[in-house]
N, C-alpha and C positions, 0 to 999 in steps of 0.2 A: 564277525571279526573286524576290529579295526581297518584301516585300509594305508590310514600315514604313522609313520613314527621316526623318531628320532635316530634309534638303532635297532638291527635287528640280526637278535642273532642266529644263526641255522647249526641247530646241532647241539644237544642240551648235557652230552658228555663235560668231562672234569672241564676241561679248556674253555669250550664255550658256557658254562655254567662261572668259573672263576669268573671271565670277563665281564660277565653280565650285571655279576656279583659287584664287582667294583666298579664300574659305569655310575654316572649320574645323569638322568635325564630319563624319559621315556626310552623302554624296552622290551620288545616283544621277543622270547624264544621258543622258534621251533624246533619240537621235537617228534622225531618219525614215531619212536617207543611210546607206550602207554603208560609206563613208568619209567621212571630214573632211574638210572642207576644198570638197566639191563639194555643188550643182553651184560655181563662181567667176565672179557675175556682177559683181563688184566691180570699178570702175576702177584702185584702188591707189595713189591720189595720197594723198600724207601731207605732213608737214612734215619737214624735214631731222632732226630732234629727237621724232620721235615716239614711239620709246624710250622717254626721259625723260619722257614727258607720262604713257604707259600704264604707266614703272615696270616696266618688264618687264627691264631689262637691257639683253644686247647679242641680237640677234634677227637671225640671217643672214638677211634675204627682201629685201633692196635690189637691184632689177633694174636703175633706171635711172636718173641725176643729169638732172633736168630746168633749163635755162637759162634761159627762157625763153616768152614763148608768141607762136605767129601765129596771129595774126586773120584770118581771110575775110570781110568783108563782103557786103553784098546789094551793093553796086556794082562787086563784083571788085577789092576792094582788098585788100593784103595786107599788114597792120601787124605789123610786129617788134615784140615788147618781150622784150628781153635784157637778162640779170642777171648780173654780172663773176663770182657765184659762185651756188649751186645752191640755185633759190627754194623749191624742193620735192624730192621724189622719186618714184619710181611702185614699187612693193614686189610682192613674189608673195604674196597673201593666201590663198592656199590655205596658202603654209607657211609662215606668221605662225598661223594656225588648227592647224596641227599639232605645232609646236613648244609652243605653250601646252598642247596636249593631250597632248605628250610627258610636260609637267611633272606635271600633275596625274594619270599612269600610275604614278609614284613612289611617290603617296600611298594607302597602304592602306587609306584610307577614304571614296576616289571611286572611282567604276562607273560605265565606260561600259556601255550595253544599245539598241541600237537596238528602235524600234517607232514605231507611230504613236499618238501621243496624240488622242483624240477630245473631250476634255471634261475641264475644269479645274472642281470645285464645292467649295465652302469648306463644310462641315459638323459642326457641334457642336466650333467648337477645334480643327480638321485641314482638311487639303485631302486630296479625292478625285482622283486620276490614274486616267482610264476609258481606257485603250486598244482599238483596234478592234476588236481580236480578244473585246472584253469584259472582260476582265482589269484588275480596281481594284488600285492601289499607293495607300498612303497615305503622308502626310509630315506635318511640324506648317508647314512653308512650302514654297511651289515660288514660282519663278520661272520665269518664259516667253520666251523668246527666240525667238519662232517667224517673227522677218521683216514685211515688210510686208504679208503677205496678211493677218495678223490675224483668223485664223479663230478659234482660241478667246477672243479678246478680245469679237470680235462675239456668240458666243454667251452669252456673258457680259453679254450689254446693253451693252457698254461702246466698243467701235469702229464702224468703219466702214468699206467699205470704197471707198477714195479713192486706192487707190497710182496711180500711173504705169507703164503697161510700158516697159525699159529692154529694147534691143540690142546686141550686141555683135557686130562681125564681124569678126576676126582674120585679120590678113594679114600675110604675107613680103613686103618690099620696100625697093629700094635708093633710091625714089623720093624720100624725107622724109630729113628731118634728126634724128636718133635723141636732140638733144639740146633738142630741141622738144617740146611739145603747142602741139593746133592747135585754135582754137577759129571757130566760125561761126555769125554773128550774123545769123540768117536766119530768120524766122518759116516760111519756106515748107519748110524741113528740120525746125523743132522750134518749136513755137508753145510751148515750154518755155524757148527759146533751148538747149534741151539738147544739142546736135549737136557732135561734137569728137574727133580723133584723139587718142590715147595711146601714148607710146612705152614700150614693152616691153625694150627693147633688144636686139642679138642680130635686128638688121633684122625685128622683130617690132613690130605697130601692133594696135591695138584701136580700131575706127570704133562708134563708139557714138552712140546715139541715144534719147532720152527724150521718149515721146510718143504720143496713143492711134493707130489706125487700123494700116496697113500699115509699121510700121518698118524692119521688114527691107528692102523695097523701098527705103527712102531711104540705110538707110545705103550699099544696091549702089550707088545712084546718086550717092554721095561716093566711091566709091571708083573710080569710075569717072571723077570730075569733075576730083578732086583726087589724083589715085594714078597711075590708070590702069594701069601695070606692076607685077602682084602676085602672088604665091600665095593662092589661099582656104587659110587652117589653118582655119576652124570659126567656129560660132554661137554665143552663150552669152547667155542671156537670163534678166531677172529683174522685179519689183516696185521701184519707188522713193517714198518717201514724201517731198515736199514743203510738207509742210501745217503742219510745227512740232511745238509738244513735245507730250505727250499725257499726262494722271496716268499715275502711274507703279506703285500700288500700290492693291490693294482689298482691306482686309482681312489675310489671309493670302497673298496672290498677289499677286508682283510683277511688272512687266513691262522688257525693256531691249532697248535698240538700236533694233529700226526701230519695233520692235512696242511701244516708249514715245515715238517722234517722237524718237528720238535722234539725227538726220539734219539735213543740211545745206540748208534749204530753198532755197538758193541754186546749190546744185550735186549734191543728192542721196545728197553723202559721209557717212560714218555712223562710219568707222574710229577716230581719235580721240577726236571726243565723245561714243560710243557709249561704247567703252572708259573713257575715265574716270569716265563715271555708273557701268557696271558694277561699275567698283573700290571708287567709294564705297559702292554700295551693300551689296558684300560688306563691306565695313568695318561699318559700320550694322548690318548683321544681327550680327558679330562681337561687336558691342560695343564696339570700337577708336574714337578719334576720327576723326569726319568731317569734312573742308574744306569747311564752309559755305561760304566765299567761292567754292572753285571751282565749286561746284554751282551758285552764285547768279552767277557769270563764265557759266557754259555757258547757263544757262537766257537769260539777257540775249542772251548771241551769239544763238543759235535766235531770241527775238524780233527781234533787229534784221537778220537775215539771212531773216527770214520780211515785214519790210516792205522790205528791200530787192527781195525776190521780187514783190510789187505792183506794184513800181513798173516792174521789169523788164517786168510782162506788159502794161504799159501803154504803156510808148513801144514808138516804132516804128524799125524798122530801121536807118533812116535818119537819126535823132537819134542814135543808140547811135554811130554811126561817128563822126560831129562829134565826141562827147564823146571816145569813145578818140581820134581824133585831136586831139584842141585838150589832151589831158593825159596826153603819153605818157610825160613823165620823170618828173610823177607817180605813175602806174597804174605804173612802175617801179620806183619805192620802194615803193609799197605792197605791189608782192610780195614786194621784198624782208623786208620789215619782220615780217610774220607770216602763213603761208600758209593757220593751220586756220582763224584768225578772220577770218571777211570782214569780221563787222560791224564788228569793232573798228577794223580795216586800213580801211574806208573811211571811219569817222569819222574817222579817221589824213588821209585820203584829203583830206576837206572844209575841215579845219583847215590843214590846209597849203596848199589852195587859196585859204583866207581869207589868208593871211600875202601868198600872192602876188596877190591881187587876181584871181584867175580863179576865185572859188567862184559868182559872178553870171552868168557864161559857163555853168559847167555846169549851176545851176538853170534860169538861162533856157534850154537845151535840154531839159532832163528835163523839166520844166513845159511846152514848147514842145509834147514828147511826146507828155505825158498827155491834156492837152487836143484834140490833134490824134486820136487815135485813141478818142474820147469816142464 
């Protein structure tokens, strides 16, 4: 293996694959996996438009046109909200991660090399790449992509570690509606409100779950609750960071996606907003101009989807259902309207409730919430 390079990136996921992707100049990544793309603890919900946003082109990994979502309640209620065209979609992220790395196979001046990185140290004007095996590679930058475990951010003094574990249990069945995701607002499943079926298509579903203790147990016990007739296909389990954005850079070492709080602390998505800081950032190193505004667009969502997360963990149950019931043609435009941005979509959300005189209904429930579970 080489020993100098120009850039080097640690961590061969969507993020640090985007960057590497747009870089010019010599580029080594490494990767712990023996293939791309795995393990795929990722849900795969995107926006209809997400192409467009990552600039990637046209990107076959569309599995499934989402319409809709049902709600399960703590009182056994089942709310529709359905959208006359397709509010989102669910994608194969494993081959959205291999198709980028198709591209960047082309370029005679990136290198893949698996290994495990132990330690990232910034040294007189370079960064040191210490692999397990002992084996230093130097660079004049590296960026880190390494996930929410943020092990070499931690030893770096600089993280912590805070993620969430996420479950996934995949299942075959004719039970559900393939043109759904299924959401449940139940503290007793995910005191994250994390808990939610995903359709896959191809009578494929993904029962997930975001939450510390026994997870696996609870998602059996939604698929049992709300399934009942299935195939098990398999486990697939990961890290989720909800905690907001994180510096992004120290020095010579840069950080992206989960392992910069590039993530949705609203729903733990990380695919778009990850991806577009990644691209600026390679722009930035380029030397190219960068979209201040979008940078200063994304950072704003993450705050406002990090105090919508407060607010979340503080009502209870049972308020949460009032409110999706008392604003269901609302929370239907809203999905219509923009999928990646929550925050923006529910200040969309509020404003429209002022026009119609119901914004005093939903505070006095939220508020009702807060105070009540004080």
């Amino acid at each position: 293996m080489r020993k100098e390079w120009k850039y080097i990136v640690v961590g061969g996921g969507l993020c640090g694959l985007m960057v590497a992707y747009r870089l010019r100049g010599e580029t080594l990544i490494i990767e712990r996996k023996k293939r791309i793309g795995e393990p795929n603890h990722c849900g795969g919900v995107v926006s209809v438009d997400y192409e467009r946003k990552l600039e990637l082109g046209y990107v076959n990994t569309r599995k499934q046109n989402i319409y809709g979502f049902a709600i399960h309640t703590i009182n056994g209620k089942k709310i529709e909200i359905e959208t006359p065209k397709p509010c989102c979609i669910v994608i194969d992220r494993p081959s959205l991660d291999r198709e980028i790395f198709r591209r960047i196979s082309k370029d005679s001046e990136k290198t893949l090399e698996h290994g495990y990185v132990k330690e990232v140290v910034q040294d007189r004007g370079e960064v040191k790449i210490v692999l397990r095996d002992g084996e230093t590679l130097r660079c004049e930058r590296a960026i880190v992509g390494e996930g929410a475990q943020q092990v070499i951010r931690r030893k770096m003094g600089k993280g912590r570690l805070s993620a969430v574990p996420g479950v996934h249990m995949i299942v075959e069945t004719k039970e559900l509606d393939e043109h759904f995701n299924y959401l449940f607002l139940d503290e007793r499943l995910s005191a994250h409100r994390l808990s939610y079926i995903i359709s896959m298509g191809e009578d494929l579903y993904k029962i997930g779950v975001v939450d510390k203790g026994n997870i696996r147990k609870v998602v059996e016990k939604i698929a049992e609750r709300y399934v009942r007739n299935y195939r098990l296909v398999g486990f697939e389990g990961g890290l989720v960071w909800l905690h907001g954005p994180l510096r992004m850079n120290f020095g010579r070492v840069y950080f992206v996606g989960d392992a910069a709080g590039h993530t949705k602390p609203t729903t733990g998505g990380g695919i778009v907003i990850g991806g577009i800081m990644s691209t600026q950032l390679a722009k930035n190193l380029n030397g190219e101009a960068v979209d201040k505004n979008e940078i200063r667009k994304i950072h704003n969502e993450i705050l406002i989807m990090k105090f919508i997360r407060r607010i979340l963990n503080k009502i209870d149950d049972y308020t949460l259902e009032k409110i999706v019931l008392n604003n269901k043609e609302e929370l239907k435009k809203l999905l219509m309207e923009e999928y990646d941005w929550h925050g923006t979509a529910l200040l969309h959300f509020t404003t429209k409730a002022v026009r119609k005189g119901k914004l005093a209904t939903f505070l006095l429930e939220a508020l009702k919430g807060i105070f009540k579970t004080r």
